[in-house]
N, C-alpha and C positions, 0 to 999 in steps of 0.2 A: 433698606431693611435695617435701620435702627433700635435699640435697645431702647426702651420708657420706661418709666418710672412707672412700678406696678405691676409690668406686662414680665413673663416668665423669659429665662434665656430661650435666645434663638439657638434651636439644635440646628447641625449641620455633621457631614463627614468629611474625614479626608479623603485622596484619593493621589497617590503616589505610585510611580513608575521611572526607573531604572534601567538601564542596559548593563549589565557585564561588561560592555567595553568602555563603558564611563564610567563604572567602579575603578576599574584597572587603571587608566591613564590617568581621570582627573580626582579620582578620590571623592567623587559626589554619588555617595552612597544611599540607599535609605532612609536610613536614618538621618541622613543630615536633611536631606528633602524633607519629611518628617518634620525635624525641626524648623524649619522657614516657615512650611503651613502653619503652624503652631501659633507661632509668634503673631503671623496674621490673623489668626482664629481669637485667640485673646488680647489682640488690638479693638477687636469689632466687638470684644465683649460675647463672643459667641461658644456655645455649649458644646464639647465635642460628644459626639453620644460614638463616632467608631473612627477606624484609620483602615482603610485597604490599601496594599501594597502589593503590585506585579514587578517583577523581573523579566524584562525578555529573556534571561536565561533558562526560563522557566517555556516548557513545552509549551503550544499552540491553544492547545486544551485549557491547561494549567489557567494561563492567561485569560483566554476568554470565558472561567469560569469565578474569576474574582470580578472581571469587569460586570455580569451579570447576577454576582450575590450582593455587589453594591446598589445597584439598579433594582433588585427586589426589596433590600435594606429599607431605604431610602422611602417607598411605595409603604412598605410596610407601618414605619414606623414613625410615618410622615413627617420625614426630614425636606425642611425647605431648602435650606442651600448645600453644595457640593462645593469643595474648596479644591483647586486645582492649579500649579503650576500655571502651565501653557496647555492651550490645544493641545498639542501633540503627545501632551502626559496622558490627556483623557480618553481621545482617540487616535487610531491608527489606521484606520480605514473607515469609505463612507459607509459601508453594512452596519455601523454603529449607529451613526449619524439618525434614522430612524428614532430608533428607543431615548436618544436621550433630548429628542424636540421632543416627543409623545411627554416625556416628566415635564419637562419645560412650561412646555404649553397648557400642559392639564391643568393648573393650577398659579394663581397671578403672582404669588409668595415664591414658586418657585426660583429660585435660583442656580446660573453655574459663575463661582468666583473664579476669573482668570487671573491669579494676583501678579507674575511678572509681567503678563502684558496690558495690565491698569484695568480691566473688562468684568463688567458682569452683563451674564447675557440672561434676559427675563421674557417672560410674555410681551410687556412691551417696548422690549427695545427696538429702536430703532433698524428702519430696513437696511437701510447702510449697515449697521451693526451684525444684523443677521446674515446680511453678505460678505463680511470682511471675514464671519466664523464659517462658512463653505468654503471660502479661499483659505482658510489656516488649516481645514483637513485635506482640502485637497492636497497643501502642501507637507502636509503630513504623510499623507500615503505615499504621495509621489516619491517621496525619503526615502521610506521603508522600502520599496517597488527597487529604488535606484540602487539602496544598499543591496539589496536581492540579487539584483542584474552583475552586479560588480563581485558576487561572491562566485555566481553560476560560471560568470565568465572566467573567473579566478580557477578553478577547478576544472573547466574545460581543456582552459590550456596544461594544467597541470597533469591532467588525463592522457591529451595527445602527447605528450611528452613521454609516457610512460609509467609517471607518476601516482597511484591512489592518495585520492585527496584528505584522508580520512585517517584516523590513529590507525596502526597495524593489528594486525592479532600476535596473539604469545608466540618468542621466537623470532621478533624482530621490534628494532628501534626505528622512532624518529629523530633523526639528528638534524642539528643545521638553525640558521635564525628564522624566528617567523616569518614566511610567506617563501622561505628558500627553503625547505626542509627538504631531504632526502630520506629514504628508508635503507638501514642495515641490519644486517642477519645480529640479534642479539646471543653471543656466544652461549651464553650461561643457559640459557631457556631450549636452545638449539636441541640441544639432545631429548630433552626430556618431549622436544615435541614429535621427534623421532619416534620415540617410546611408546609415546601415546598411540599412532597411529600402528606400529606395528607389533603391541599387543590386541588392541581391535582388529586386525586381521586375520589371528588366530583362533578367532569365533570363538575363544575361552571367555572373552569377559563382554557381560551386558554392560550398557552406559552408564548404567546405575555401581558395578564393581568396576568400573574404569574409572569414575571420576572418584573414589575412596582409594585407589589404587594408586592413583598419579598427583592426588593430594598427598600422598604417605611420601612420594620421590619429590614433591618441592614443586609439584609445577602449580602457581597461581598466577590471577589475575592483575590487572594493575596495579589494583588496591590491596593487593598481597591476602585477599583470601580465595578461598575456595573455588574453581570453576565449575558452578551448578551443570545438572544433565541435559536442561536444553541448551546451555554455551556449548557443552562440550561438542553434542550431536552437532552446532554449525558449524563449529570448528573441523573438524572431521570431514564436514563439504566442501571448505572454503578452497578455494582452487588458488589463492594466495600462497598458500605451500608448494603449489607449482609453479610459481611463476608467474600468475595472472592473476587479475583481480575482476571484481563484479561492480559494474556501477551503473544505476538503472536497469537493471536486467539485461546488459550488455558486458559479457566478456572481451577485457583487454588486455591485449599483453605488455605486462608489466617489463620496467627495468632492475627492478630488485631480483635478488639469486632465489632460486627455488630451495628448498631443504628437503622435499619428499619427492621422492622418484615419482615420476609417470604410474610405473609398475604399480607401487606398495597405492597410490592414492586411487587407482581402478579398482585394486583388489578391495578397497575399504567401502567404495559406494555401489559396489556391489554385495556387500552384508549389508550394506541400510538401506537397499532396497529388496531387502527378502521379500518372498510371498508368503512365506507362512507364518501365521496371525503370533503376534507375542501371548506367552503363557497366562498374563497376569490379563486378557480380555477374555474372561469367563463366557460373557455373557452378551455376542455382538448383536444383538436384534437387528432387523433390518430396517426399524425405520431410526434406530437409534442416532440424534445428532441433525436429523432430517427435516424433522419437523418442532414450528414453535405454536403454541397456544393464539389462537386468534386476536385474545382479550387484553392480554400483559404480554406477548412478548417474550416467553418465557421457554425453555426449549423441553418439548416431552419426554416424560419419565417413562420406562418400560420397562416392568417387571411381569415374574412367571406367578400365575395363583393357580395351583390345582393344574397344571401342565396348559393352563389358556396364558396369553402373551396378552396381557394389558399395557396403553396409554394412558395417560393421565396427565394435566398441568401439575409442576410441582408445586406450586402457589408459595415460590420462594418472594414473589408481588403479589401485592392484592389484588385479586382475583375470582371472579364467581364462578367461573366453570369448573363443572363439579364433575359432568360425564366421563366414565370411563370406558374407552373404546376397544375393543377385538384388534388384535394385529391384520386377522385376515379381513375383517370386514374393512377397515381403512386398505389392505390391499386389492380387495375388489374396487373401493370406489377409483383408485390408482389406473388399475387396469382399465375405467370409463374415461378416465382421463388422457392415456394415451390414446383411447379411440377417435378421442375428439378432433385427432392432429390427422385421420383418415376422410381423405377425398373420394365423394361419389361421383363425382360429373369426370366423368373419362376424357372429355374435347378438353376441359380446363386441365386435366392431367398432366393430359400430354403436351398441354402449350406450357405449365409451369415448369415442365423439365426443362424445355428448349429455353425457357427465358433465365433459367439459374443456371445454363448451360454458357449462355451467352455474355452474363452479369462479370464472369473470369475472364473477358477475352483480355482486357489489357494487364491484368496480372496474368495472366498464361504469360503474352506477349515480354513485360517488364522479366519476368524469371528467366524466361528462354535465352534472353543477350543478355545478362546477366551470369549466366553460367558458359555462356560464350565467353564473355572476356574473362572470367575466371579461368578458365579455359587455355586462354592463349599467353594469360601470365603464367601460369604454369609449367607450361610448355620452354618460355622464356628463363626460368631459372633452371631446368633441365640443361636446357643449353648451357646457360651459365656455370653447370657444376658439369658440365663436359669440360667445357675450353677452361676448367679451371683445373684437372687433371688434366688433360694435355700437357699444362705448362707447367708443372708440377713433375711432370715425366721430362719435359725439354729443359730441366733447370733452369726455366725462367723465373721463375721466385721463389722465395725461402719458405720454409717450413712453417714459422713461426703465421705468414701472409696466408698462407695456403689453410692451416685452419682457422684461422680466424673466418677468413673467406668462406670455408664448406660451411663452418657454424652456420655462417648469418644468410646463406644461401639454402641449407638444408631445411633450418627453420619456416623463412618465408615459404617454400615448399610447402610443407606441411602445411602451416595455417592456410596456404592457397586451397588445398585439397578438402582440407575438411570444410572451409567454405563453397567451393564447388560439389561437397557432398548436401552441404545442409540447402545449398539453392535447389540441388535438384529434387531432392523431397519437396523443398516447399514449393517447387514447380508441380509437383505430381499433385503433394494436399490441394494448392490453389484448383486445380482443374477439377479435383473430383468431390470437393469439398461440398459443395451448393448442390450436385446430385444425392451426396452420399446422405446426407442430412434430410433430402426428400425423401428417400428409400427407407430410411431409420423412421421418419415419422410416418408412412405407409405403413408398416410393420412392425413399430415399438410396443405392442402388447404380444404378439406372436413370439416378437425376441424376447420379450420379455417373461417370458411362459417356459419359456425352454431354456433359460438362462437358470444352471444348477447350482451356481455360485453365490454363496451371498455378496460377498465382495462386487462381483461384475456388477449387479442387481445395483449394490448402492450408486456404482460408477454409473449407468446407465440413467437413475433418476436424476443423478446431479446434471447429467448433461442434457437433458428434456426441462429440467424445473427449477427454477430460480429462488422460487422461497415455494412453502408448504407450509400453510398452517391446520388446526383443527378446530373447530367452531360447533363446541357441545358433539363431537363425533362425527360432524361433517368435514371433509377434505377440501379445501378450499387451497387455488394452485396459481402459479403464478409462470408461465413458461419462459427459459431464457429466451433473448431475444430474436434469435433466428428461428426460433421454435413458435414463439408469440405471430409474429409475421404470419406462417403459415397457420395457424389457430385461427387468427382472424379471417385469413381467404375461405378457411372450411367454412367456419361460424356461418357466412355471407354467402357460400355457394351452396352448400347443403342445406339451405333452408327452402322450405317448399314450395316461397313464391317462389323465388332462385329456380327450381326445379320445373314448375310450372309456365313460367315467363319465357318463350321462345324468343322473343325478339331480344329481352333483355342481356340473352346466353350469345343471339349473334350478332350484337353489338359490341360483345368482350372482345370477341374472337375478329372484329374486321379490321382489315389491313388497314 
């Protein structure tokens, strides 16, 4: 692809990419990448018409959202060559690999410039070529994959250790050198996070007067501003003030000191779990939030005209659907909709109980010894906080031994317990789970008729329907997956060959 005499510059783009951790250590920034291309680019005598630039520090999104406006760029404004580092600037995994042979190949002018590693790869390069560039992403991803594994790992063991792998919330520091950190109660913040929670206990102040309230006494963010009201409202959950942390939806107990009582941090998630509705939701319709527009995606508007409850697309997208729907008429077609989850063939009934009866045996089985040995460790630190007072009566050991001891024997205790609490529910849920959910779709328009609550009402749709949109005033439904399952067997049994077909009905049914 050289420049003649007469012929316009050849456009091309750049196409740069970064880590945060090679900013930091080696100082190859940006812009200095930037500048290499550059130098390349006005070697070749070539037109830059743009420069995209990703940082891995930059969210997953973020990232894949520049790698794909250079890729429309490009298409657009028929750029032949991309100027590029190495492989592994361009891509990072094969899910890319597709779109950019698709520019490659489209067209024979296309080019991708590899400039440190001497490459340009064209329509007809060579197969060799084309092969040595699948081995340079693979070895690209494998990187990223490897760094991945090394981080998960790095944090697991920091996990078992006791350790949350993560900055703290307000109210405690990370101290220590990277990859050695520890967390300590930050004096200064300490109180004020005290404060926090045990004003919110007093049901005097909404989140809205607590976070103007506790901005006035000093408590900020990292960044030394303000904590908005949905940090505040997680802060207020985080069980990190007790002594625990959250990692993957799994509670661990942590080794850093609690700052909030047991007590004061129950009383608090039990006001933010009230049941009665905040003042400032005038207006909760019932399908409000529930359903989106068939056509854009869009989630329906619900307003009161003349005391009737309309839908409508808000046509915040473009959008044609114009119809505006009845509350109650979309809740008739709703009420068809749960009928549809109702079995008429009674021999199928009664064998689908027996087979979602049967679907839990080895989770029944797995819970049951499982809160057995929960069970018999419990029992085990009993003993141990017996013969530990014993010898605390026989002045066998000092004071000092003796609580340290009850501490770290009363605790294991505990957390024994409330895991042999939470197995046995989930021993009970497992068993009666896969009945309770045939019985619910037998019945989910009856329950759903006598249900007086709006609240229950929305609860119960979400737990039948996965998405819900509207199509010109038609309801169009999509059942979660345990619910779809049995949708389908109606669909299939209650159909009137289905219903007519004897032999087809005892060939279901034979052993």
């Amino acid at each position: 692809m050289k420049k003649t005499i007469n012929q316009k510059p050849i456009k091309v783009v750049l196409f740069c990419r970064v880590s945060s951790k090679e900013q930091e250590e080696t100082g190859y920034s940006l812009p200095t990448q930037e500048k290499f291309l550059r130098e390349y680019a006005e070697k070749k005598c070539y037109q830059i018409s743009k420069v995209f630039s990703v940082s891995e520090s930059a969210s997953a999104k973020s990232r894949r959202k520049v790698f794909k406006q250079m890729l429309e760029y490009v298409s657009k404004h028929k750029i032949t060559a991309i100027i590029v580092e190495t492989t592994d600037r361009l891509l990072r995994n094969f899910a890319d690999v597709p779109q950019i042979d698709k520019w490659v190949l489209a067209n024979e002018n296309n080019q991708i410039h590899l400039v440190k590693e001497g490459c340009i790869l064209h329509r007809d390069s060579k197969s060799h070529e084309w092969f040595m560039w699948r081995v340079k992403v693979a070895t690209a991803e494998y990187y990223i994959r490897l760094l991945s594994e090394n981080v998960r790992k790095g944090q697991k063991e920091k996990i078992e250790q006791g350790w949350m792998p993560t900055v703290p919330p307000p109210g405690y520091l990370s101290v220590g050198e990277k990859g050695h950190k520890t967390i300590v109660v930050d004096e200064d913040m300490k109180p004020l996070v005290i404060k926090m929670f045990e004003l919110y206990a007093t049901k005097n102040y909404s989140l809205k007067r607590l976070v103007t309230t506790m901005y006035k006494k000093g408590l900020r963010n990292r960044n030394g501003r303000k904590i908005v009201k949905s940090r505040m409202h997680e802060l207020l959950q985080d069980v990190f003030y007790i002594g625990k942390f959250t990692w993957n939806d799994v509670v661990h107990k942590g080794k850093h000191p609690a700052i909030i009582s047991n007590e004061l941090f129950e009383k608090v998630q039990k006001i933010l779990k009230r049941k009665d509705p905040p003042k400032y939701n005038k207006h909760n319709f019932l399908f409000k939030g529930l359903i989106k527009c068939f056509e854009c995606s869009g989630t329906i508007t619900w307003e009161t005209q003349k005391n009737i409850i309309y839908g409508h697309c808000n046509h915040y997208r473009e959008c044609k659907q114009e119809t505006w729907v009845k509350e109650h008429e979309v809740e008739k077609q709703l009420l068809a909709k749960f009928q549809n989850l109702e079995l008429k063939n009674k021999r199928l009934s009664e064998w689908l109980k027996k087979a979602l009866k049967e679907s839990h045996k080895d989770e029944i089985e797995y819970y049951n010894a499982s809160t057995q040995e929960l069970g018999q460790r419990a029992q085990q630190y009993k003993n141990r906080l017996d013969v530990l007072y014993d010898d605390k009566l026989d002045g066998k050991i000092s004071e000092a031994f003796y609580q340290k001891k009850f501490k770290q024997y009363s605790e294991e205790l505990e957390n024994t317990n409330q895991d042999l609490q939470k197995y046995a529910n989930a021993s009970i849920k497992y068993f009666e789970l896969g009945l309770n959910i045939y019985k619910l779709s037998q019945k989910a328009k009856q329950i759903y008729i006598k249900i007086k609550s709006l609240e229950d009402k929305q609860q119960l749709i979400r737990l039948v329907f996965q998405d819900m949109t509207l199509n010109e005033g038609t309801l169009e439904v999509k059942y979660t997956p345990a619910f779809q399952i049995l949708a389908e067997a109606v669909r299939v049994t209650n159909s009137s060959k289905m219903r007519k077909t004897k032999k087809l009905e005892d060939k279901i049914f034979e052993p």
